[in-house]
MDAnalysis code that builds the backbone (N, CA, C; Angstrom):
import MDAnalysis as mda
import numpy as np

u = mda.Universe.empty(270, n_residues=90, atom_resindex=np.repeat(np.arange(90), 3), trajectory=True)
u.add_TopologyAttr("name", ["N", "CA", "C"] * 90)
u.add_TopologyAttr("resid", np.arange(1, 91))
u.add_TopologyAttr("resname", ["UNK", "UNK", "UNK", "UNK", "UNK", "UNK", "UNK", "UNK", "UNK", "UNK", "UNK", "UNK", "UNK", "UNK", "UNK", "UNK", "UNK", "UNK", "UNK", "UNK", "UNK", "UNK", "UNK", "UNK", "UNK", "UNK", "UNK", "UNK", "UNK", "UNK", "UNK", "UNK", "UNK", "UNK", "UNK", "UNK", "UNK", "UNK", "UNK", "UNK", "UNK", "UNK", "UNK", "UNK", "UNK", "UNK", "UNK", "UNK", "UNK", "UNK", "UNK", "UNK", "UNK", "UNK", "UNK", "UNK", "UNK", "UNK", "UNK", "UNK", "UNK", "UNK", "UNK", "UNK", "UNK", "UNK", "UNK", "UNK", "UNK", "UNK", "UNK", "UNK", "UNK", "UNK", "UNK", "UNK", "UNK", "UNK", "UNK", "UNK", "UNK", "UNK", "UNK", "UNK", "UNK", "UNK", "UNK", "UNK", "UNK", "UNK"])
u.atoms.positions = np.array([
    [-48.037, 54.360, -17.991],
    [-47.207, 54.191, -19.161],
    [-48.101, 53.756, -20.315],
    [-47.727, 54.070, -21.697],
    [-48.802, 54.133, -22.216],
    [-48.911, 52.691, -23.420],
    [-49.365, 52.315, -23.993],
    [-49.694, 50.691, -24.239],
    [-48.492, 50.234, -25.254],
    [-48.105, 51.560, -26.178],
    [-46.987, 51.261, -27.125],
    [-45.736, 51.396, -26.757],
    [-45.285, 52.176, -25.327],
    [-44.208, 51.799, -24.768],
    [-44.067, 50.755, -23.736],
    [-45.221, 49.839, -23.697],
    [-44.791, 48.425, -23.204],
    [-44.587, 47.800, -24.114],
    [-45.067, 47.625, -25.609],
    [-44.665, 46.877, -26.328],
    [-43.742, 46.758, -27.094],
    [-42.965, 47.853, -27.321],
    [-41.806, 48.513, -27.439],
    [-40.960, 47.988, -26.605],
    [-40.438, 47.763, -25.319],
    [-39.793, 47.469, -24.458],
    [-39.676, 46.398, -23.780],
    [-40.964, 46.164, -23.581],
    [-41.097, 44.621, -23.002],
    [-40.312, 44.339, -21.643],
    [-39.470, 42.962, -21.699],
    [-38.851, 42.681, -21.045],
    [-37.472, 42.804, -20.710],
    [-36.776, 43.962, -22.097],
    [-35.838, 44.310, -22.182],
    [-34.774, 44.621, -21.127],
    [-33.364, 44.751, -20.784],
    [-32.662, 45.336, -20.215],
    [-32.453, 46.674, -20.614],
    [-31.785, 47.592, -19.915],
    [-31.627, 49.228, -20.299],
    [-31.104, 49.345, -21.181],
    [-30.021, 48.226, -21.839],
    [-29.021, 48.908, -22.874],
    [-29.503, 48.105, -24.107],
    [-30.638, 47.203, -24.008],
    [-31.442, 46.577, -25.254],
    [-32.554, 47.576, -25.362],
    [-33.048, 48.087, -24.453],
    [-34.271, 49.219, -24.576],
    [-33.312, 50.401, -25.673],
    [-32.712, 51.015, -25.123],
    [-32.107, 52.298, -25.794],
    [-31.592, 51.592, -26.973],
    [-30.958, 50.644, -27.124],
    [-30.472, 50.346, -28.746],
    [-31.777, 50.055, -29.896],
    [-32.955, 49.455, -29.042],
    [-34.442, 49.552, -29.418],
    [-34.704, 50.690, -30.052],
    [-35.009, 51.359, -29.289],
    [-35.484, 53.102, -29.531],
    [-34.153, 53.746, -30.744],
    [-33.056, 53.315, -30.634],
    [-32.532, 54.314, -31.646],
    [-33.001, 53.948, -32.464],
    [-32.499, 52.098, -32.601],
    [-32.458, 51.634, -34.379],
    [-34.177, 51.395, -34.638],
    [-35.203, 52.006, -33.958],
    [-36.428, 52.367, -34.091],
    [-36.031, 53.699, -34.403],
    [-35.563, 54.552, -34.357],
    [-36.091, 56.114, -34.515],
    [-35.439, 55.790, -35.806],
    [-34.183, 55.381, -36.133],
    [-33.490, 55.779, -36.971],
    [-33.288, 55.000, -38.186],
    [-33.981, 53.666, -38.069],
    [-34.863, 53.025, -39.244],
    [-33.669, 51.977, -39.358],
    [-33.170, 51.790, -38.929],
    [-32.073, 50.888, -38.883],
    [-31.807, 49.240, -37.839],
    [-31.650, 48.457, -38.070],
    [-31.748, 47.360, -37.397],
    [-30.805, 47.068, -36.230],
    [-31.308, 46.954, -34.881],
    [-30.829, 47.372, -33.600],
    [-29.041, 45.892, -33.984],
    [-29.363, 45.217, -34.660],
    [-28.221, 44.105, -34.758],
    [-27.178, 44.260, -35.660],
    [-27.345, 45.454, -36.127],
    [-25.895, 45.756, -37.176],
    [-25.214, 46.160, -36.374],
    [-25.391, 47.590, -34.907],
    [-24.754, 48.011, -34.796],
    [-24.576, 47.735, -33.064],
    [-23.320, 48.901, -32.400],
    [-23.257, 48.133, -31.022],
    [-23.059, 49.347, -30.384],
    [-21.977, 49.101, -29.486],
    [-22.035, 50.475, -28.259],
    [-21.033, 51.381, -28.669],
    [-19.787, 51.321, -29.672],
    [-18.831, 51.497, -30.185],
    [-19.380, 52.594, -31.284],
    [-20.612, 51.830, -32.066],
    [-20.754, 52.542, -33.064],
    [-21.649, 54.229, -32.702],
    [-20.843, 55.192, -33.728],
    [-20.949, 56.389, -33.952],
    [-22.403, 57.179, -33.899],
    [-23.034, 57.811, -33.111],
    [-24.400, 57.780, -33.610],
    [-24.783, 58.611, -34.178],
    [-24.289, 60.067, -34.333],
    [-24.692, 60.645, -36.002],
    [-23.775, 60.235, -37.308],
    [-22.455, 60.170, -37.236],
    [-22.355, 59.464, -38.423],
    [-22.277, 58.195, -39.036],
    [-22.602, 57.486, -37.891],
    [-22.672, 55.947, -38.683],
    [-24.629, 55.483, -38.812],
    [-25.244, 55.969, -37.635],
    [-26.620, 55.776, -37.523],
    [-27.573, 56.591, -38.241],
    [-26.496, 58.058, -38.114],
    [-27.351, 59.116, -39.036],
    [-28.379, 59.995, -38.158],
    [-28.150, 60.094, -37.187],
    [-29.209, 60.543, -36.237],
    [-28.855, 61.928, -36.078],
    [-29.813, 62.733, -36.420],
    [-29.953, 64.392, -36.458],
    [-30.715, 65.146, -35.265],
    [-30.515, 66.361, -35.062],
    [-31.403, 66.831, -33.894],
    [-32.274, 66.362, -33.678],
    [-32.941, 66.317, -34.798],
    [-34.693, 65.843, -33.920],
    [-34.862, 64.794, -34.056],
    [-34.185, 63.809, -34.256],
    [-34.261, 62.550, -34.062],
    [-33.818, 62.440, -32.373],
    [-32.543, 63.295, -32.172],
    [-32.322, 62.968, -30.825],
    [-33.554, 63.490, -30.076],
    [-34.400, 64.405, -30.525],
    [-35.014, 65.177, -29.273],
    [-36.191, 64.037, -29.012],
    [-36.625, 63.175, -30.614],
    [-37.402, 61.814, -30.318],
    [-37.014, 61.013, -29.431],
    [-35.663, 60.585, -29.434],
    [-35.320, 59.932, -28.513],
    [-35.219, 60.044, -27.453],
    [-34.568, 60.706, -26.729],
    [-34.860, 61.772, -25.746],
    [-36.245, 61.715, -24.961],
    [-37.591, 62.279, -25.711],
    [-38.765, 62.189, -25.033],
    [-39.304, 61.078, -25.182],
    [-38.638, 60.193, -25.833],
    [-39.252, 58.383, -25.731],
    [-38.486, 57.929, -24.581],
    [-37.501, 58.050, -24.031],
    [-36.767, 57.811, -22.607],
    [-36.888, 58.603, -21.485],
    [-37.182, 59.857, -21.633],
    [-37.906, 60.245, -20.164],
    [-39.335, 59.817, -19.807],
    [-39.941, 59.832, -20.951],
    [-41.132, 59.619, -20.609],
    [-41.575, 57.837, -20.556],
    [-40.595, 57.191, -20.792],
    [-41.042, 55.559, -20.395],
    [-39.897, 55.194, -18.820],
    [-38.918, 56.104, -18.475],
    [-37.966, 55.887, -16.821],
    [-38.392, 56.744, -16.049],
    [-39.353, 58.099, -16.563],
    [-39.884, 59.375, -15.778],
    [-38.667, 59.897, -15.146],
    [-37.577, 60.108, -16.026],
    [-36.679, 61.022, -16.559],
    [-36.479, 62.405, -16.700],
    [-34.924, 63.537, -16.183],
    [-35.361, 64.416, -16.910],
    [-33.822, 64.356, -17.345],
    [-33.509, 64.694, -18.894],
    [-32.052, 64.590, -19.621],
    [-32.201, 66.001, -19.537],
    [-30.536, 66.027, -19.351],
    [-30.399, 67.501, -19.529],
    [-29.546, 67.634, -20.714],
    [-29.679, 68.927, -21.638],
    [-29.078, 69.188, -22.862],
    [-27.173, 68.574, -23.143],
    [-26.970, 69.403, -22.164],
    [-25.686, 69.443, -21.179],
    [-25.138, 68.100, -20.788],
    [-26.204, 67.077, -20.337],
    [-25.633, 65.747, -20.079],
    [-24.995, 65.061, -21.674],
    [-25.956, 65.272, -22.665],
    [-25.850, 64.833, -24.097],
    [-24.998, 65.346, -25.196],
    [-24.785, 66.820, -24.962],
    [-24.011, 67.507, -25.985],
    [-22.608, 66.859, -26.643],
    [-21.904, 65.755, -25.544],
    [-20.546, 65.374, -26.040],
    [-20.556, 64.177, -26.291],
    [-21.874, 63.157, -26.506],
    [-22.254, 61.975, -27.017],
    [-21.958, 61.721, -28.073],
    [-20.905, 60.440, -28.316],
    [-20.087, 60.423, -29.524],
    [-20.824, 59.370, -29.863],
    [-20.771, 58.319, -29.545],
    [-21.226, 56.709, -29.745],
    [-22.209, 56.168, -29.257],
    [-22.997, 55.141, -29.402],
    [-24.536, 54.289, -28.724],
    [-24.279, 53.898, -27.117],
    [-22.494, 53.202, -26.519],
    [-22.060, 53.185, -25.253],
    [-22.256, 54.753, -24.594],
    [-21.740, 55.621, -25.009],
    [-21.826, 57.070, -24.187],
    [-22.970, 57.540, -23.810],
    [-24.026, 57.381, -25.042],
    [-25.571, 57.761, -24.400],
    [-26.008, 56.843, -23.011],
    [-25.609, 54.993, -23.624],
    [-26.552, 54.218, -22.903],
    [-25.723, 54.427, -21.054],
    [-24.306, 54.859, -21.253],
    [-24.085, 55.251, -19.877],
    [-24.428, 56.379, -19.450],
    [-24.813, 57.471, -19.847],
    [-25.358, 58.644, -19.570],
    [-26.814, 58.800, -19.118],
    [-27.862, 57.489, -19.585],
    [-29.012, 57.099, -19.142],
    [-28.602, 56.396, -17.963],
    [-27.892, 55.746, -18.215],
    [-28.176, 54.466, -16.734],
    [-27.427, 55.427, -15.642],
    [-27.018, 56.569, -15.776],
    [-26.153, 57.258, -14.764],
    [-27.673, 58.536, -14.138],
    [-28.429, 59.069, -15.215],
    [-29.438, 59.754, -14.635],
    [-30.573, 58.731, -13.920],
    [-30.510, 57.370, -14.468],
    [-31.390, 56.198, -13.824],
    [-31.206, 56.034, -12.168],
    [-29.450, 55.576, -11.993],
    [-29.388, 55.663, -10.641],
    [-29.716, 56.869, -10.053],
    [-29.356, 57.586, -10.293],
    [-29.430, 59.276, -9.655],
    [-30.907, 59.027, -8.892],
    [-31.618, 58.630, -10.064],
    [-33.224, 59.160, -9.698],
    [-33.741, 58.654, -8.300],
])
């Protein structure tokens, strides 16, 4: 794993890691928002922001998301259960 996704993550839990990484991708402060909130229209997050996100979480759980798992992701709760659901799987 590589030196900036330990420091990035740390000691985090799964659903402080992923709220990390958004309100990191998406320039926004992980404490305004919660699991409720909207994540393209309240966070603003566009394709390739998701596809950032995306390869910042497979590649720090050795992950593989499928398009298909993500397409009906409304809110920050729907993703972070959609990770922790390919997590157990693995």
């Amino acid at each position: 794993m590589d030196k900036q996704l330990n420091n990035t993550f740390g000691d985090m839990n799964l659903r402080d890691k992923i709220i990390k990484t958004l309100s990191s991708i998406a320039r926004i402060n992980g404490k305004v928002f919660d699991e409720n909130t909207l994540i393209r229209e309240e966070l603003g997050i566009d394709s390739l922001m998701t596809i950032e996100i995306i390869a910042k979480i497979e590649k720090h759980y050795n992950i593989q998301i499928n398009e298909e798992d993500i397409i009906d992701v409304n809110n920050v709760g729907d993703f972070i259960n959609i990770i922790e659901t390919i997590i157990s799987e693995k």
